[in-house]
N, C-alpha and C positions, 0 to 999 in steps of 0.2 A: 504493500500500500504506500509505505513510504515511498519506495524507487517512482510506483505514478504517481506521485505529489510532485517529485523533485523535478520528473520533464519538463513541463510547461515553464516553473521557473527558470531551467537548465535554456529551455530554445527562446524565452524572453529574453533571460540578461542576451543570449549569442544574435538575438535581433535588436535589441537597445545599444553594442558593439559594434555591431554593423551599422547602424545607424550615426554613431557618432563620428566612424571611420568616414561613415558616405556627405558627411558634413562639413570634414577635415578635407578630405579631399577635392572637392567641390570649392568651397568657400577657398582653398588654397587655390586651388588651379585659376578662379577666375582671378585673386591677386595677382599671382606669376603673370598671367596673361597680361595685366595690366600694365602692370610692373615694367614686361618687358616691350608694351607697344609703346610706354611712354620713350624711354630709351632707343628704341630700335624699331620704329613705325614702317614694318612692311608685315599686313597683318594677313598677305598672301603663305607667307613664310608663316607662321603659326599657323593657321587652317595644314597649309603642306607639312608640317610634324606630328598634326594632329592625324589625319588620314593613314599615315606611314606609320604610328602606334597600332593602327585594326590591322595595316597588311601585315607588321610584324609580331606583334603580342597573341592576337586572336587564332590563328593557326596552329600554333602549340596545344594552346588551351583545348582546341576542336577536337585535335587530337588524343588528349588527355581525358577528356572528356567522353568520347567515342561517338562524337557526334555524326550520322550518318551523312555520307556527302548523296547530293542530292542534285540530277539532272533538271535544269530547267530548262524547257520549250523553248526554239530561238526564235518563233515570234514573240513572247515574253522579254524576250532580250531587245528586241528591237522597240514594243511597244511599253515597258514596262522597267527596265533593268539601265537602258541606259540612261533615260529620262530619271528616275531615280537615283542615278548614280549624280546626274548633272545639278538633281536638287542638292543633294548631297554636296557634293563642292560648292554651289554658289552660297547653299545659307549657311555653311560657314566660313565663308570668306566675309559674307557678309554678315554676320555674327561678330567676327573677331576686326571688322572695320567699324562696327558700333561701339564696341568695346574700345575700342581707338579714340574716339571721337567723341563719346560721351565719356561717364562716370558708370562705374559695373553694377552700379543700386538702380541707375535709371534704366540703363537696359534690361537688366532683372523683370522691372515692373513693367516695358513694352512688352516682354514676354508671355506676360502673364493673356495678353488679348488673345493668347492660340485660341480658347472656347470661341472668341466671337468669330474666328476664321471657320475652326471645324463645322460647326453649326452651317455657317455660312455657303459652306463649299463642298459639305454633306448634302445640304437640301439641293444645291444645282448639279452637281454632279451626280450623286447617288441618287437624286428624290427623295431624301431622308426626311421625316417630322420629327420635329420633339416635343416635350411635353410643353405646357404652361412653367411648371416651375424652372425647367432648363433656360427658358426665353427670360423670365424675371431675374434668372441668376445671373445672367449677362449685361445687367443695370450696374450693378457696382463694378463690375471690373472696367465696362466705360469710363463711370463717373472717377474710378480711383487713378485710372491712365490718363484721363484729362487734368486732374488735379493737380497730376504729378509735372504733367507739362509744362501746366503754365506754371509752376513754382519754381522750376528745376532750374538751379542757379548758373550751371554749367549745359544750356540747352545748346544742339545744333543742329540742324535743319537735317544734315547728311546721316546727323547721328540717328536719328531717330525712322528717318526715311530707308536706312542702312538694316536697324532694329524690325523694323515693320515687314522689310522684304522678308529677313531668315524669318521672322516666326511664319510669314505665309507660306515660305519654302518647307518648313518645318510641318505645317500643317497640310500640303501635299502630300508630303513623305508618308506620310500618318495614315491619311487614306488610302495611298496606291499600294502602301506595302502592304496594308490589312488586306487588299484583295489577293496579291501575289501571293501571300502566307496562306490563305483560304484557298486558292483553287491549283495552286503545286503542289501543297503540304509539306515545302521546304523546311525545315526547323530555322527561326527566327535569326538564332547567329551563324547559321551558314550562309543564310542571303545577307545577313549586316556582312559577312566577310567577300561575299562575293560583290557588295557594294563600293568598298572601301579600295577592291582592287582596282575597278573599272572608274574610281572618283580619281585617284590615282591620274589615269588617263589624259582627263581633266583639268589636273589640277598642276600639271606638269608643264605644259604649254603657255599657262596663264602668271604662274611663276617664274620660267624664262623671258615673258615680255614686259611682264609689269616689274616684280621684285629682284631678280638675278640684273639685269639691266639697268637700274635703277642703283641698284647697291654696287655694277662693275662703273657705272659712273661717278658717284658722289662718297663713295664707300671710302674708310680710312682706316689702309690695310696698314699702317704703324702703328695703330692701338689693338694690336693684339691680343692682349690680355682683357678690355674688353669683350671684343669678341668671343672669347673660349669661355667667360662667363656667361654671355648672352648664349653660346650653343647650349651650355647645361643648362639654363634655366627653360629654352626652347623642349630639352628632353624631358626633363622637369616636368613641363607643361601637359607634353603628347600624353607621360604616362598617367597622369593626374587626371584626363581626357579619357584615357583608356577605365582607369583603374575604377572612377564613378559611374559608368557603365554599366561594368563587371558585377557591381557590389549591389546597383540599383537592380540589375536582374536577379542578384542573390536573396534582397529583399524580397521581391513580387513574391518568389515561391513561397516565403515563407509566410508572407499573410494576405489580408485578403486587400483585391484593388482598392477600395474604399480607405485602408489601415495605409498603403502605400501613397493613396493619395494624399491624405491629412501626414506622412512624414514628409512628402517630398513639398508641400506646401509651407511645412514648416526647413525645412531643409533650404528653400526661397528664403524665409525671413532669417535666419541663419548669414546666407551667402550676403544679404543687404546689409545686415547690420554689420556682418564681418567687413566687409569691403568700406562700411565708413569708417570706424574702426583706425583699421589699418591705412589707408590710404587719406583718409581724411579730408573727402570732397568735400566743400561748404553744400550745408543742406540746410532746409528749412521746417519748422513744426509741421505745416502745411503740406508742405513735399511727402515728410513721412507716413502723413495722414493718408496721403492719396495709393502712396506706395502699399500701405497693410488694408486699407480698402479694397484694394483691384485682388491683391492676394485672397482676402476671406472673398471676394467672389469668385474665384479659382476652387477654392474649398467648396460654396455652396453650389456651384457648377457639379462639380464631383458629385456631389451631397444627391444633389435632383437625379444626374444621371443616373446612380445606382441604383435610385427609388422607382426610376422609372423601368431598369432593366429587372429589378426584382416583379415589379408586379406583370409583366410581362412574360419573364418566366412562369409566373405562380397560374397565369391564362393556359400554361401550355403543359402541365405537371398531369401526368396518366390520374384519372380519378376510379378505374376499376383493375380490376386480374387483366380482365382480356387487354384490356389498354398497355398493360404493365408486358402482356405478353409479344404486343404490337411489333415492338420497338428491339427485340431477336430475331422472330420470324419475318420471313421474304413475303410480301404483300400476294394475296391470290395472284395475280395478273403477271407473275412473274417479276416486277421488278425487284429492284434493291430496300432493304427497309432501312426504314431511318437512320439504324446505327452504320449503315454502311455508308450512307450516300449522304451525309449531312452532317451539321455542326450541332446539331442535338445535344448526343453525347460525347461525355472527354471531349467536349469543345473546347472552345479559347476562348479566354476576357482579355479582349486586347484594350495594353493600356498605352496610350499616348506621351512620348517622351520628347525634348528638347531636343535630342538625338537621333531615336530610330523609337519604332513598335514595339514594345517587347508582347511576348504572349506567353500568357501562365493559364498552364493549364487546371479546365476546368471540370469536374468529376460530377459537372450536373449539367442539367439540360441548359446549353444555352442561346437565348433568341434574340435575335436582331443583330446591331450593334452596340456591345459592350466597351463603347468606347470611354477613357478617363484619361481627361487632359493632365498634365504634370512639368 
């Protein structure tokens, strides 16, 4: 009795670790980031370390992991993989030129608008509805992003137009890899790995003409020892990119998206406070009010979504035997029955990340889209 008392606290404190690890290194990575665009403003070169941490870190792990490698369709490739690949590189390049240009608390809080894109670009794209409460929940994340704007001491037109682009790139990504994940059945980090190679591609060409060019002109190759600092903190940065990835997927499994959502929410005010903190932009009362408004509507975003996908599940839960027996057996007509042919069961709650989709699997029936911004 004691040994099942001691679990649940034994896999708490190992997800309250995780957690403070995923907070550490998040809230660091975007300092270094900042740190080093202040210094060394070619913010092509950080996005290209960042990429170059998934093609060199994540193949190991794949392996280590035994994660099955997984053929994808080359029309996939052509409609789906490299366009993907392309959001990928552009929002963060443009990510890491906000991060330049503004303060890492105000881009934080741009961020926070992914809800009013997904929403946005689910119902034209997909034909998606949401509920009532999902639409009211996206009043305060307006009203806290505008507040934040007109206060923000350190505002720039680029910065913020730079901010707006990644989370829309961001919120692409979000949709199209949710279909590729659903209709390949590729497991999530082998397509993040097979994205990361093909951004790569990308993200090579645009670094020889913008950043490499730029630095073989104006570059001052006598401060060496600058530079060999600026490489480590560049490495610094990639692994620190990588490594809250890694840690955010190691959360998902362990609780539920709702529990992920309200950490990674808080993990946001975390990374703001830290970055004032530490860097010590001039901010305002006002600023911050706007900044933990747009946040708590990120939460009650979350909050409606999962209300909305619970009771939507509970519409589609078998209410007899036969029903219970439905979802084994192959339908009269010969086709496939539910559990073969659909996301029913051992589905996915796909959760929505700054990054990429992660998807945690689901050991119940799941309907619609379970989508949760973060």
């Amino acid at each position: 009795m004691a040994a099942v008392e001691r679990l649940p606290v034994k896999e708490g404190m190992r997800i309250a670790l995780l957690c403070v690890c995923w907070y550490t290194v998040s809230s660091g990575g975007n300092v270094v980031n900042k740190i080093i665009l202040n210094g060394f403003p070619y913010p092509v070169t950080v996005s290209l370390f960042h990429i170059f941490s998934i093609v060199i870190f994540l193949p190991p792990l794949l392996r280590a992991w035994g994660v099955p490698k997984s053929e994808v369709p080359g029309r996939y490739y052509r409609w789906y993989i490299l366009p993907l690949a392309f959001g990928k590189y552009f929002a963060s390049v443009s990510a890491h030129f906000s991060i330049w240009k503004v303060p890492v608390s105000y881009a934080h809080t741009v961020k926070a608008t992914m809800p009013i894109w997904v929403v946005l670009l689910s119902r034209i794209i997909m034909k998606e509805k949401q509920t009532t409460k999902v639409y009211i929940s996206l009043i305060p994340i307006i009203g806290g992003v505008l507040l934040a704007t007109v206060t923000e001491l350190s505002f720039d037109v680029s910065g913020l137009i730079s901010a707006l682009a990644a989370t829309l790139c961001f919120s692409l990504q979000n949709i199209f890899s949710k279909k590729v994940l659903r209709d390949t059945r590729v497991h999530h980090l082998r397509l993040l790995n097979i994205l990361g190679f093909n951004a790569v591609l990308f993200m090579l060409p645009t670094w020889i003409l913008v950043d490499l060019s730029t630095f073989l002109v104006d570059g001052d190759l006598s401060e060496i020892s600058n530079w060999t600092g600026t490489l480590m903190l560049l490495v610094i940065s990639g692994f620190c990119n990588f490594a809250q990835n890694m840690i955010a997927f190691s959360i998902l499994n362990l609780v539920s998206p709702l529990s992920y959502a309200v950490a990674n929410a808080t993990k946001r005010i975390m990374v703001i406070s830290i970055s004032l903190l530490m860097l010590r932009n001039p901010v305002s009362l006002s600023n911050i009010l706007g900044m933990m408004t747009a946040i708590l509507g990120v939460f009650l975003y979350n909050k409606a979504k999962y209300d909305a996908n619970q009771e939507a599940k509970k519409k589609l839960l078998p209410v007899s035997a036969q029903d219970m027996v439905s979802f084994d057996k192959p339908l009269s007509n010969g086709s496939a029955s539910l559990k073969q042919s659909s996301d029913f069961q051992y589905g996915r709650s796909n959760v929505l990340s700054d990054h990429f989709q992660y998807s945690r699997q689901a050991y119940t029936m799941n309907y619609g889209s379970s989508q949760y911004v973060v």
